[in-house]
C-alpha positions as CSV (number, residue, x, y, z in Angstrom):
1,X,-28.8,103.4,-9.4
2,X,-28.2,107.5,-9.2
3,X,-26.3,109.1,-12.4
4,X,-24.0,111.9,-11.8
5,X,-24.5,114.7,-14.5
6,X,-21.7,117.0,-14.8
7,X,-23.3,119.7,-16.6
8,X,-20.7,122.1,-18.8
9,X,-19.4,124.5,-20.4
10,X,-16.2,126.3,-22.1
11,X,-17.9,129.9,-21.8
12,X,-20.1,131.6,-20.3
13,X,-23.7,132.9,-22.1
14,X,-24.8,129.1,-23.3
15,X,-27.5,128.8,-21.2
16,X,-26.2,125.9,-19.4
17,X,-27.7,127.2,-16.1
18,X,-30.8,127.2,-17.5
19,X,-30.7,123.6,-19.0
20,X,-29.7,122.3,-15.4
21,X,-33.0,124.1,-13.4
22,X,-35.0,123.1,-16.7
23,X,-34.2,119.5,-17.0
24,X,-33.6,118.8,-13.1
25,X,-37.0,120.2,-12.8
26,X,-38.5,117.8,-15.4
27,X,-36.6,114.7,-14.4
28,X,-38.4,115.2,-10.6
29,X,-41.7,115.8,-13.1
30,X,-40.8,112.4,-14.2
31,X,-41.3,110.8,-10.5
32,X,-37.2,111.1,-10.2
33,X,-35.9,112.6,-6.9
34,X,-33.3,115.1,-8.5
35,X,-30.7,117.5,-6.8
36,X,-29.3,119.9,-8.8
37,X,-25.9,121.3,-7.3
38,X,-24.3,125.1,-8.5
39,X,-21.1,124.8,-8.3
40,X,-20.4,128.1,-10.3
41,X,-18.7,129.6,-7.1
42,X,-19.2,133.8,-6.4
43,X,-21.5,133.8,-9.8
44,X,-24.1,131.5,-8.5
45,X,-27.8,131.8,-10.2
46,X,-29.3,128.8,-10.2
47,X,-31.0,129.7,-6.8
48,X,-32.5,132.6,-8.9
49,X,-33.6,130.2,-11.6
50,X,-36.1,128.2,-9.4
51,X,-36.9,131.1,-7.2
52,X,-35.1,128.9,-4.3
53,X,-33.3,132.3,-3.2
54,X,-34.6,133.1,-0.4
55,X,-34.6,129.8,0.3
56,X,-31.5,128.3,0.1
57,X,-29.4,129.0,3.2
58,X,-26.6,126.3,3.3
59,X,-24.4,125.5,0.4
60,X,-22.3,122.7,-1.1
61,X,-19.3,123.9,1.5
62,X,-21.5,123.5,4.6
63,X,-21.9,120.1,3.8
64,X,-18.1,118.9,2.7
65,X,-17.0,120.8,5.5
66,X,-19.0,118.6,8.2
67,X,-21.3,122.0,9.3
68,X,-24.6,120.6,8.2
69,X,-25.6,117.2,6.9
70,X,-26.9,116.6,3.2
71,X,-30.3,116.8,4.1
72,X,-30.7,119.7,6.3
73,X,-28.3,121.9,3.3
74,X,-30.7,120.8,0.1
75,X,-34.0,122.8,-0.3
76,X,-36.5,121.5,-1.8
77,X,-39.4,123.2,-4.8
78,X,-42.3,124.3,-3.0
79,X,-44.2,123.4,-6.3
80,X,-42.1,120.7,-7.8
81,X,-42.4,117.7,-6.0
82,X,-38.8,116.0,-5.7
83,X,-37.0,118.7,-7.3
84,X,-34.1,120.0,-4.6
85,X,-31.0,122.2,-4.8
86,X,-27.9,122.4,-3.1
87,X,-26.3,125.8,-3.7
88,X,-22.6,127.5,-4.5
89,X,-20.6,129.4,-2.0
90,X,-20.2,132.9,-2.4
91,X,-16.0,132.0,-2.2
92,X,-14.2,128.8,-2.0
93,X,-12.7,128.2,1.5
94,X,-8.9,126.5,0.8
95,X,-8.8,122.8,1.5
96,X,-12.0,121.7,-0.8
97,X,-10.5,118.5,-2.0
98,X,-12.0,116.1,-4.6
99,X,-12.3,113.3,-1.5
100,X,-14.7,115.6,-0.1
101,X,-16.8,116.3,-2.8
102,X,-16.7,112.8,-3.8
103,X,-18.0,112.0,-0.4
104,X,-21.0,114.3,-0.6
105,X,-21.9,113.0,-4.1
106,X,-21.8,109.3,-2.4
107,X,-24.1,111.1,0.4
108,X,-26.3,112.1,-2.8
109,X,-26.6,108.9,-4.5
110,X,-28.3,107.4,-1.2
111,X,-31.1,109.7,-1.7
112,X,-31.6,110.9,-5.0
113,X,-31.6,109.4,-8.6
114,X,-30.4,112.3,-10.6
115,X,-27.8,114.5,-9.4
116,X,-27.1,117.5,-11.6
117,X,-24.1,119.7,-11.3
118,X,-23.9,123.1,-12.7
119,X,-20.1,123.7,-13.1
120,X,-18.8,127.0,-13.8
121,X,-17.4,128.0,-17.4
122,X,-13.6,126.9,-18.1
123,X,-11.6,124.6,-16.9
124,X,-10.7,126.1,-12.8
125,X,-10.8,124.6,-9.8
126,X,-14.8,124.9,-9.6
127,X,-14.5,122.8,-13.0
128,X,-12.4,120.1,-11.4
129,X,-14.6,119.8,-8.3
130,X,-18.2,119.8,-10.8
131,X,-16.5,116.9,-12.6
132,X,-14.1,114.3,-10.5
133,X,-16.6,111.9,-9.8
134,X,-19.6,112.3,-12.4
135,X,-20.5,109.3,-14.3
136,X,-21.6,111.5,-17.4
137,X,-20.9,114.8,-18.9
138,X,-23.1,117.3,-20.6
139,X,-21.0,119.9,-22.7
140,X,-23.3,123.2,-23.7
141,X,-22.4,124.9,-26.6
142,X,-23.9,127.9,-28.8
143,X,-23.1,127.3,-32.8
144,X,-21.1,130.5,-32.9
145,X,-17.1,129.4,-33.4
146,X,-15.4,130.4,-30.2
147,X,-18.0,128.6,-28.1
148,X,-17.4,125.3,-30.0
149,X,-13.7,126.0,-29.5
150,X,-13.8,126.3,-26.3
151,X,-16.3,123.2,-26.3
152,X,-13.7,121.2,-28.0
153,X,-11.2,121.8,-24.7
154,X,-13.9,121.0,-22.2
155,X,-14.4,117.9,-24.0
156,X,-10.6,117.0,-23.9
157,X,-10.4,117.6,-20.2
158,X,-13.8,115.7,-20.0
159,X,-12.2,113.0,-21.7
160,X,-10.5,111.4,-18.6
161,X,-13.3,112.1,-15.8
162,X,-16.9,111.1,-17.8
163,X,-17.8,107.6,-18.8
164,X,-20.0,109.4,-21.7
165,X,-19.8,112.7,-23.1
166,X,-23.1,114.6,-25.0
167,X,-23.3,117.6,-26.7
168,X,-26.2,120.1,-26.3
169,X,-26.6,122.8,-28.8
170,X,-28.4,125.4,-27.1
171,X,-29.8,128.8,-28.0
172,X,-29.9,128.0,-31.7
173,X,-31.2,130.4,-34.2
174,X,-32.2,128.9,-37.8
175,X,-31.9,132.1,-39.6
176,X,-28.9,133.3,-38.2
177,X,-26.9,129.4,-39.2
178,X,-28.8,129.6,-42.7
179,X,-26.4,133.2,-43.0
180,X,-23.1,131.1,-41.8
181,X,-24.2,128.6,-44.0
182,X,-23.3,125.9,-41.1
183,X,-25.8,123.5,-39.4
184,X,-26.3,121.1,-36.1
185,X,-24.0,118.7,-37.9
186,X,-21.1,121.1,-38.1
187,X,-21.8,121.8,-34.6
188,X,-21.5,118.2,-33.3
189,X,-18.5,117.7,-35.4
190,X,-17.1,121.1,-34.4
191,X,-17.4,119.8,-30.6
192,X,-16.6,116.0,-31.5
193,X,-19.9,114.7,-29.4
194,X,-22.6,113.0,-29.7
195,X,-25.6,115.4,-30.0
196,X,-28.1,114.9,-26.8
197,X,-30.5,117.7,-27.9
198,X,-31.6,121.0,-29.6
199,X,-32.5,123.8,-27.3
200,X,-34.2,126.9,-29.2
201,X,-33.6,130.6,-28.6
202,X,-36.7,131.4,-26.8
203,X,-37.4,134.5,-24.7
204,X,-39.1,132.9,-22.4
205,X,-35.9,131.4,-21.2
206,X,-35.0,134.6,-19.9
207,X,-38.5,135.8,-18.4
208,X,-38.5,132.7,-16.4
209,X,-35.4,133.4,-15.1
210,X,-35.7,136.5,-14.1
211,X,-39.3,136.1,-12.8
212,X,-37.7,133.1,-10.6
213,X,-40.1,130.7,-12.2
214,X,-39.1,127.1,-13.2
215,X,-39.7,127.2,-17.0
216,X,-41.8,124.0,-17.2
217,X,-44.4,126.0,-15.1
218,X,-44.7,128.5,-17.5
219,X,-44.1,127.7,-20.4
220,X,-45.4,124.4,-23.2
221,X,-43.8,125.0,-25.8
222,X,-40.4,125.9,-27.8
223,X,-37.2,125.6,-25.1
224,X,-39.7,124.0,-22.4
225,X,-40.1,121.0,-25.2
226,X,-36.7,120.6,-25.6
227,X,-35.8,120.8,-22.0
228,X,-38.4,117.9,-21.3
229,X,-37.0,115.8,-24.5
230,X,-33.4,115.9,-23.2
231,X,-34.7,114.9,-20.0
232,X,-36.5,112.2,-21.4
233,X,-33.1,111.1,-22.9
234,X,-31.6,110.9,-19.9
235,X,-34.0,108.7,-18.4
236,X,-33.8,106.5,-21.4
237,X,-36.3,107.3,-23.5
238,X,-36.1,107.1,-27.7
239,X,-37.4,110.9,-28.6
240,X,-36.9,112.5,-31.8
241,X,-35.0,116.1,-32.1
242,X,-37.1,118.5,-32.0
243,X,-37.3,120.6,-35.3
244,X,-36.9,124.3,-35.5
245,X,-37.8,126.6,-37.4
């Protein structure tokens, strides 16, 4: 049966658009069809992420609006097998409602296992859209204090939509939490989750990124290990945190 992944955020500069083209792109590795939705409306940049720019014509709108069906709007990886993405609109035309995104997620389900959506930062209309009818959530938090803060508000809104809420601590830095003198722990009890992973701060993140290259074609180790792990979650698997260092 398909999962809905609502994937989140309270502010911006987590990384969370990363962790969606990272671990979409590793759950179609796995043999899972996966579409990976941006709903981050105007500040879309998941189509940058896996190099899907030039590519990706239609957008989420096209569809809800009857202008193109599902599968003519989703673009697919020219190197990852299975890996597709429906993007964001570069504004939201009035009369989105929740019925019609609830309808294209039903369209989704028919065809994919995975379907991961890369809601925008806060708690907007783009937010409400990215979450009324996911079956989990996936909150994306740095350890500094005001992105936990603003995790612990996601997470209440989150509280009412998502059957199961994780936490992902992403971009951590062991030197910089040994000088707060704060850990992962506080972190998960900071957010009140559950912890689904560790995600490193690696440069190569970033290189990726801008270089348009899935990460899990360029890179084996540090965030790309991580990435797979939590992906591996996801499917079910027991894997142990990753250490850092």
């Amino acid at each position: 049966m398909a999962t809905v992944i609502a994937v989140t955020s309270g502010k911006g500069g987590t990384g969370k658009t990363s962790l969606v083209g990272a671990v979409s792109s590793c759950l179609a590795a796995l043999g899972h069809p996966t579409l990976c939705i941006d709903m981050d409306v105007g500040l879309r940049n998941l189509d940058l992420s896996l190099g899907l720019s030039d590519r990706a014509l239609m957008d989420f709108t096209d569809v809800v609006q009857g202008r193109c069906p599902l599968e003519k709007a989703v673009v697919e990886h020219p190197q990852i097998q299975g890996l597709f993405l429906l993007t964001a609109p570069f504004s939201l035309p009035q009369g989105v409602a929740e019925e019609a995104m609830l309808d294209l997620l039903f369209q989704a389900r028919q065809k994919f296992d995975y379907i991961l959506l890369d809601a925008p930062a806060g708690l907007g209309e783009g937010f409400r859209l990215s979450v009324c009818g996911c079956d989990r959530a996936i909150v994306v938090s740095t350890t500094d204090a005001s992105a936990l803060r603003d995790a612990q508000r996601t997470v209440t809104e989150l509280m009412t939509q998502a059957g199961t809420i994780h936490l992902v601590v992403n971009r951590v830095q062991p030197k910089l939490l040994k000088k707060l003198h704060t850990t992962i722990d506080d972190a998960m009890d900071a957010a009140g989750l559950p912890l689904l992973g560790v995600v490193p701060e690696d440069n190569r993140v970033m290189l990726a990124a801008n270089q348009g290259i899935p990460l899990i074609l360029s890179a084996n180790k540090g965030a790309a290990v991580a990435y797979r792990n939590i992906a591996l979650r996801i499917d079910g698997q027991r894997v142990p945190l990753m250490k850092i260092r």
